[in-house]
N, C-alpha and C positions, 0 to 999 in steps of 0.2 A: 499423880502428877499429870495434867492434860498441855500435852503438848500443842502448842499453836501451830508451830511448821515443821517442816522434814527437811533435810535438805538430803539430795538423792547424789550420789556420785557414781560416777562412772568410771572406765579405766580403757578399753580400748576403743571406745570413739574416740577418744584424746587423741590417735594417732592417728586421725583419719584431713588434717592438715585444713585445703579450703572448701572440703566437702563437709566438714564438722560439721557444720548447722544443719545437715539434710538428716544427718543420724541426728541429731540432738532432737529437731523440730519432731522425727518418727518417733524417738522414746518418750517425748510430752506425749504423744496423740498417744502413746499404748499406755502409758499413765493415766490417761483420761476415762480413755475405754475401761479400762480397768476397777476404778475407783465410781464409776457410774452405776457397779453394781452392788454397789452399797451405800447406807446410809450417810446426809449430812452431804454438804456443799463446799465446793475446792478449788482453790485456782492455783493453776499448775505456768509457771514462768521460770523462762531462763536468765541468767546474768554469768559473763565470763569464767566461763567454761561450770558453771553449778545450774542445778536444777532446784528446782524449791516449789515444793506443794504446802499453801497456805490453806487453814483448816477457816470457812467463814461461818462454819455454824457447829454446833453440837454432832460429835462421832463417838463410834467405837473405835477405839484404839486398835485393840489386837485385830480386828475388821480392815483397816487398814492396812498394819503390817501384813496380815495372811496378804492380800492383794499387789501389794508393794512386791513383794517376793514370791508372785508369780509374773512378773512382768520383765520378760528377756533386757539387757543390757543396762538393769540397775546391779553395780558392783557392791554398793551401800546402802543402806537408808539411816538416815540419821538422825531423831526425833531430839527438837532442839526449843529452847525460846530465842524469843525476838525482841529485843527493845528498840524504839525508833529514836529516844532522847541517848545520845551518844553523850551528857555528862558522866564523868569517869564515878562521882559520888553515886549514883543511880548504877554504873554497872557494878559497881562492888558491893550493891547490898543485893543487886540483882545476883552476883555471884553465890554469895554466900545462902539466899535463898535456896536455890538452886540445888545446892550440893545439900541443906537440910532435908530438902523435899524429897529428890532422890533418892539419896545413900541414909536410909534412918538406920542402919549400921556402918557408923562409919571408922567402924575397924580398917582401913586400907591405907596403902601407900597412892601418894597420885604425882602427878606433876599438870603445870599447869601450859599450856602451848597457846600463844597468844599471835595472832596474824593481823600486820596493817595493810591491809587493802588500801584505804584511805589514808594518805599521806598526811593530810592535813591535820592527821589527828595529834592532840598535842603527846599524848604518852606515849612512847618508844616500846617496840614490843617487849623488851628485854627488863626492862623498866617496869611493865604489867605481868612478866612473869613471876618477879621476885616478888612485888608486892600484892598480887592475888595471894600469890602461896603463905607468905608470910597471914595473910589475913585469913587464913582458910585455918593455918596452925593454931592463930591464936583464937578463933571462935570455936575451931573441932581439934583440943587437942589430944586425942587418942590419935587422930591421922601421923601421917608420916610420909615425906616425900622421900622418892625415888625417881630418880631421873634418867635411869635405865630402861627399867621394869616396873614399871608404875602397874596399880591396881586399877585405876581410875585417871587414863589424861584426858583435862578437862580443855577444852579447846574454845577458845575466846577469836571470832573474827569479827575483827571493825571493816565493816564494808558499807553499802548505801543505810544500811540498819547493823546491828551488830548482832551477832549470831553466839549462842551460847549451846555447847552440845557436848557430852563425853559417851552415850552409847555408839554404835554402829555394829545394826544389826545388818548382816547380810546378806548381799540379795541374791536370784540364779545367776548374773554373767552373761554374760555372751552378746549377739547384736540384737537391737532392735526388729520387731518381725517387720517384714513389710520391703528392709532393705537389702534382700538378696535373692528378691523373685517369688515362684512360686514351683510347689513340686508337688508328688502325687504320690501318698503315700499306699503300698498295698498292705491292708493292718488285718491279721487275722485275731482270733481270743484267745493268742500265745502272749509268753512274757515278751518277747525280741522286738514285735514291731512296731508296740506303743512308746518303748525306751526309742527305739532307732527313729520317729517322727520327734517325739521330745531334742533329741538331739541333733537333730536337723534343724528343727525352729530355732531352737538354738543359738544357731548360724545367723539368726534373720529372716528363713525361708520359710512364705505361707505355707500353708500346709491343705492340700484336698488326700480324700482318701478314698480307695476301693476294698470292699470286701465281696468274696465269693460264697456263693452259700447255697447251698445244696439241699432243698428240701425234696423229698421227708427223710435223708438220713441227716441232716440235718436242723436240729429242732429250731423253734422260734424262741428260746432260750438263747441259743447260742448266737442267735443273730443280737438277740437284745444286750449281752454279751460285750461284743463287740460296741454296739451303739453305745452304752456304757464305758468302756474305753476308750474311744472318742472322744465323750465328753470331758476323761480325766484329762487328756492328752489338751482340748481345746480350754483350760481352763490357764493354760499356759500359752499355748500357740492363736488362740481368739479360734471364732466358730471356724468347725469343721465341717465341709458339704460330704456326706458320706456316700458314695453310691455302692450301692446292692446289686450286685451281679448276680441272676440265674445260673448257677453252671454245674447244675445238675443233668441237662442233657448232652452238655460237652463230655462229662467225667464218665457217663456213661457209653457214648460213640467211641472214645480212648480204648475204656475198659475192655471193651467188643473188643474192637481191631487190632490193639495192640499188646504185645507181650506184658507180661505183670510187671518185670523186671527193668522194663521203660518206661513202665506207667507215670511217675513221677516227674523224672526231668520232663516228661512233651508234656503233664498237664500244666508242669510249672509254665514253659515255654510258650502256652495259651493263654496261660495269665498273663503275663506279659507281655505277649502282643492285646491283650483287649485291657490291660492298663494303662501301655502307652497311647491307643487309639482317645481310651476320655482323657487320658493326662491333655493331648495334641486338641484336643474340641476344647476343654476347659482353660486352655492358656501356660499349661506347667511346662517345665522345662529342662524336669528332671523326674526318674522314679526314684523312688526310696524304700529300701527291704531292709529285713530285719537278720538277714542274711550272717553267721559268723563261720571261718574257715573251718571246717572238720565237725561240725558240730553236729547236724547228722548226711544222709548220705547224698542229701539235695545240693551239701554244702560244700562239695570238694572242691577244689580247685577245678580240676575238669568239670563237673556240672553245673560250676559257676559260669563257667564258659561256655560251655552249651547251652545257658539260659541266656548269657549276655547277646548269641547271636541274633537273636530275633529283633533287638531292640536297638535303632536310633539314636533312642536320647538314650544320654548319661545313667547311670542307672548307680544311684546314691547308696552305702551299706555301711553305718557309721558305728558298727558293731562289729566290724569284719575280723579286729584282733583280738574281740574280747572272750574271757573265759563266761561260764553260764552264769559264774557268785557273782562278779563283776557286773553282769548286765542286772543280776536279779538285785545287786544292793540298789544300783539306778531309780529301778522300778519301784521299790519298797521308798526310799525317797519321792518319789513322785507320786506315788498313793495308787498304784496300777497294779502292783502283786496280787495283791487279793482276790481281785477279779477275773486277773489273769489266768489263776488254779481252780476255777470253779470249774465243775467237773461236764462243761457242755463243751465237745467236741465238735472240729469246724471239717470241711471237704477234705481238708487237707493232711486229717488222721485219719479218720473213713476208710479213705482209698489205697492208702498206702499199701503198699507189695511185704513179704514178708522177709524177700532179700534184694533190696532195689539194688540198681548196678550205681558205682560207686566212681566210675571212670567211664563216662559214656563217651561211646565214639559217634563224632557230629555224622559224620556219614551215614552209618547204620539208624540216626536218630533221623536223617533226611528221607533215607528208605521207605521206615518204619512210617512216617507221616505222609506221604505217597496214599497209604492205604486208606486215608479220613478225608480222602480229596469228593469224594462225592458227598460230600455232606455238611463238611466242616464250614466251609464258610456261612451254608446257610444258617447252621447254630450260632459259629457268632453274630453273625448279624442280628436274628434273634434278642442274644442276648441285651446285644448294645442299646435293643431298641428297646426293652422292657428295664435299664436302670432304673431302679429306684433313688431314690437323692431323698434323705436324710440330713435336717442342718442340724448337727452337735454342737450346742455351745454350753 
């Protein structure tokens, strides 16, 4: 069956009142984008409160849906036909078409949901309920209606054209990208922080990202790794600009000066401040970590604190209540597992102490960072100046 059109539903732009059309107008344009990387020519238009992408040339189907349902704030996709002669003789051979083409077993119960948009139509919908169905009985009669629990509701709307459709496949949810700003994710080649950028886009929020990388412990695998995950990540959220932070000379001035047992939280705490410094050049407005409570010893409550202090802006961690299956089903959903466990280790196992402290006291961490005063800023600066920027799309 080659569907002509889609029709795309949504669910919480609806409640967004006389700003709708800002989110609608941004979910056409990431339908756009979206559907541009693939074959076959589309026009994507709105009408009272629906979306509809019209197919004008030859597609792959499944090409589409993959596409469709990587595009934040489609709740549905609906693959439908379209007839523009609204005689009622024409829709009900178009009906039963329809249901032959489909359902080539059509062992199921269904019922049938008929909506008049246009008024002017002469058949009442209640009127086209009974008498679809009745005609569905007598061309397919193994069917069987249920108007409960139907197998199959087949949905009839009369509107500028009439719309014929009973799948819906569906889609990620959430908002349109574009309409909640932008943010700065730090992603290492762990499972947490490709899930926690995922679910921040989510939201609506662009997505930039920081990795730290530490050659030669470590490798150009792990960096590629990461650029890899990126990509999973932007195949959802649109291109990702990645920068590549140096911060093998910081990890190492740390390592020097400071106890082992602090080594973690002040190197986290560097991250931090030279994320939020490109998050603040690049326009973002927020960081985002992959951060969850207890999980290890970077993540306590008090080290979250002690990390939060360096930082300004907001600092996003949209993973903060979840257990590990929890984040890892996520990621297995989103195609990021895999890559995730591949066995190239980023700065941030490397260095790790053998019994980090677990309850850092900010004082003792101010102390402690006193002693990296001759040097420290010159490395970041450094750093910041040798980014490399990576476009993941």
């Amino acid at each position: 069956m080659v569907y002509q059109s889609f029709l795309i539903k949504y669910a919480e732009i609806g409640t967004k009142g006389k700003n709708r059309y800002l989110f609608e107008d941004a979910l056409c344009s990431q339908i756009k984008r979206a559907l541009k990387k693939i074959d076959g020519s589309f026009e994507i238009s709105k009408e009272a409160g629906r979306i509809y992408v019209d197919a004008k040339s030859d597609y792959d189907y499944d090409d589409v849906i993959d596409a469709l349902q990587h595009v934040f704030g489609i709740t549905w996709i609906c693959p439908m036909l379209q007839i523009a002669e609204k005689d009622y003789e024409t829709l009900k051979k178009t009906v039963i078409d329809y249901v032959g083409r489909v359902y080539p077993d059509r062992h199921f119960t269904f019922k049938v949901e008929s909506r008049r948009a246009d008024k002017n139509y002469l058949v009442h919908s209640e009127v086209m309920n009974r008498e679809l169905g009745e005609l569905i009985l007598d061309t397919f009669p193994e069917t069987k209606v249920d108007v409960h629990k139907p197998d199959v509701l087949l949905r009839v709307e009369v509107c500028k054209v009439v719309n014929i459709y009973s799948l819906m496949i569906p889609g990620p949810g959430g908002m349109p990208l574009g309409t909640n700003g932008k943010a700065m994710l730090l992603l290492s080649g762990g499972i947490d922080s490709p899930v926690a950028g995922y679910m921040t886009a989510k939201r609506g929020v662009k997505i930039d990202a920081v990795y730290f990388h530490a050659p030669p412990y470590t490798s150009e695998r792990a960096k590629q790794k990461v650029i890899d995950l990126a990509k999973l990540v932007a195949k959802y959220s649109g291109p990702i600009p990645l920068h590549v932070i140096n911060f093998t000379d910081i990890q190492l001035y740390i390592y020097e000066k400071c106890p082992h047992e602090e080594l973690t939280i002040i190197m986290r705490r560097y991250m931090m401040r030279i994320a939020e410094e490109i998050s603040k050049n690049n326009g973002c407005l927020a960081l985002i970590t992959g951060e969850s409570i207890g999980q290890v010893a970077s993540q306590t409550v008090a080290s979250l604190a002690a990390t939060n202090e360096v930082c300004t802006q907001p600092v996003f961690r949209p993973l903060i209540g979840f257990d590990k299956q929890e984040i890892i089903d996520i990621a297995e959903k989103i195609g990021t597992f895999e890559t995730s466990i591949q066995p190239y280790e980023d700065c941030c196992t490397i260095f790790v102490a053998k019994h980090p402290v677990i309850r850092p006291n900010v004082n003792i961490i101010h102390k402690l960072e006193r002693r990296l005063t001759e040097r420290i800023d010159e490395l970041v600066k450094t750093a910041l100046e040798t980014d490399e920027v990576i476009w993941c799309d």
